[in-house]
C-alpha positions, 0 to 999 in steps of 0.5 A: 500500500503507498504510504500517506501523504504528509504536506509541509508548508515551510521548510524546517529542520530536516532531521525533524522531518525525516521522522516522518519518512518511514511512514509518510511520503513527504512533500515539504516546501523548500522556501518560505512563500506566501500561498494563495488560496487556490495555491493553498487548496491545491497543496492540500487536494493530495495530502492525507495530512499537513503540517501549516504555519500561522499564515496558512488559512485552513477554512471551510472553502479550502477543506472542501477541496482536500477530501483525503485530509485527516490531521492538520498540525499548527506550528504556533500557539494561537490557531485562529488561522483555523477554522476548527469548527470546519475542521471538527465537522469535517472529521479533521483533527488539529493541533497546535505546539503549546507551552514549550515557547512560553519561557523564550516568548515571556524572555522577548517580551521582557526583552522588547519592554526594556527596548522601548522603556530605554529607547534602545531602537532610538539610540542605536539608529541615531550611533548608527547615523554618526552621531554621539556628540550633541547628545545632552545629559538629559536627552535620551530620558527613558523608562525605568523598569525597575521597581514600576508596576507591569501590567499583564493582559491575558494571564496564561502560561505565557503571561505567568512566566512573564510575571515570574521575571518580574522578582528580579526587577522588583517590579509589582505586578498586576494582571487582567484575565478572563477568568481570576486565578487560583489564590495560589497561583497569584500567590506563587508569581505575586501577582493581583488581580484586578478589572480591566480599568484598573489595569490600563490606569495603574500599569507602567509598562503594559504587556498583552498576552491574550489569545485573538478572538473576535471578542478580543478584536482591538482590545486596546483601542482609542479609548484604552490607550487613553485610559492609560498614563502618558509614560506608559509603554505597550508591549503586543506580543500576542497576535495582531488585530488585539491593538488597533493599529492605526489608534495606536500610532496616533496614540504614540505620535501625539503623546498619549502614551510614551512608547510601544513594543510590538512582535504581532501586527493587523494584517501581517506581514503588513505593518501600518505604514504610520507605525513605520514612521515613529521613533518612539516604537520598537518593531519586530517580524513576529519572532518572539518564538525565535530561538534555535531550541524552540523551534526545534521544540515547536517543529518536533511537537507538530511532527508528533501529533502527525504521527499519533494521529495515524497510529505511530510513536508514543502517543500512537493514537492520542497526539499529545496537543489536539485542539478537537479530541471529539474528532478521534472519538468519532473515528474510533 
């Protein structure tokens, strides 16, 4: 019998994905490129599984030409480039690569916070410009982190390991959640709870966190950055469309807020042309995930669920991150 069909949308880490090959064909991209929608439909027409970046949208209209498709694994937390309904409907399981990038994610978070508390971006295009003498002794003010209040939107693993970083600075944190913690999870990372008013108004630096959902749709908009002091800084390291974009590039032009940091953008890999334009802001390509051994993590985990889903590995028949377990249920 020919072996089923696994289709990788970008390339990654080839011993990774030689653990496929004793019980797959293989088709994975040799570059990283962007597919359209009737590309997308046709790599999946084929393939019994698929392993997808957070740029491949997975709906309804794509699933419907992919009648072989049994298991889509997402490289990424966050999968609201899938239609997990469809998928559900369609008897199509899907996974996605949680918990193990919390700690890099929580140490770039910290990383672009500082960058834009201390205007790091701002000093270095302006040595890399020649400069250095003419800089006074009261230019190039920032931010102290030390000892200020961080501020936590959406209290996950990711934003707990963010608030376990924050003893070091004796930094006092508070935190925004769906749903209030434990007692003795607030106790272990020292960390109050309170409503989201609350939060915008007492947060020096404030880092969000939270999933994307269309509840969450600029969930920092024009009022909340105006709720929020003239000296903070925002950190988006969660997925674009939570930050009005275009609100917050007004925001920084004119003062309402002192600085922002941002890893995630509406309608990436677009950035809003007005946020390009600032100086007061620290931009980066959607790598807060980016270090070698996480990666690798990342592109491990995805290749496991792939392999329990059609019965092989250790977790032959239950893969270890499944969004829709209902799924396996139905098929067994």
């Amino acid at each position: 019998m020919s072996k089923p069909i696994v289709w990788i949308s970008r390339p990654f880490f080839p011993d990774i994905v030689d653990r496929l090959r004793p019980w797959f064909e293989v088709r994975a991209e040799t570059e990283e490129r962007s597919f359209s929608p009737a590309d997308l439909a046709g790599r999946l027409a084929g393939a019994d599984a698929a392993i997808v970046g957070l740029a491949e949208r997975i709906d309804a209209t794509t699933i419907a030409s992919a009648p072989r498709l049994r298991f889509v694994a997402n490289l990424g937390v966050g999968y609201n480039n899938l239609d997990i309904g469809a998928l559900t409907e369609a008897g199509i399981g899907a996974s996605n690569t949680p918990d193990v990038l919390n700690e890099t994610v929580a140490d770039y978070a910290w990383a672009l916070m500082l960058a834009a508390a201390r205007r790091i971006g701002e000093a270095e295009r302006w040595l890399r410009d020649g400069q250095w003498h003419g800089s006074r002794f009261e230019g190039w003010l920032g931010a102290d982190v030390h000892g200020t209040t961080i501020g936590i939107l959406g209290m996950g693993r990711i934003g707990q390991a963010i608030a376990r970083r924050a003893s070091g600075f004796r930094a006092k944190v508070i935190y925004h959640n769906r749903s209030r913690l434990a007692p003795e999870i607030e106790r272990e990372y020292a960390a109050t709870y309170v409503d989201k008013a609350s939060l915008l108004a007492a947060s020096d630096h404030l880092i969000l966190v939270l999933p994307y959902t269309p509840q969450n749709h600029h969930a920092i908009g024009e009022p909340e950055l105006k709720a929020m002091k003239p000296t903070a800084t925002l950190v988006n390291v969660a997925r674009g469309g939570i930050v009005d974009d275009a609100a917050l590039a007004r925001a920084l032009a004119d003062g309402t807020i002192a600085a922002a940091a941002l890893d995630v953008f509406e309608g990436e890999p677009k950035v809003h042309p007005d946020l390009m334009k600032l100086q007061n802001i620290v931009l980066s390509p959607h790598i807060a995930s980016a270090s070698r051994d996480t990666r690798r993590d990342m592109a491990a985990l995805a290749v496991d669920n792939v392999l329990a889903a059609f019965g092989h590995g250790p977790d032959a028949g239950r893969p270890p991150t499944i969004l829709n377990p209902g799924v396996l249920a139905d098929a067994s």
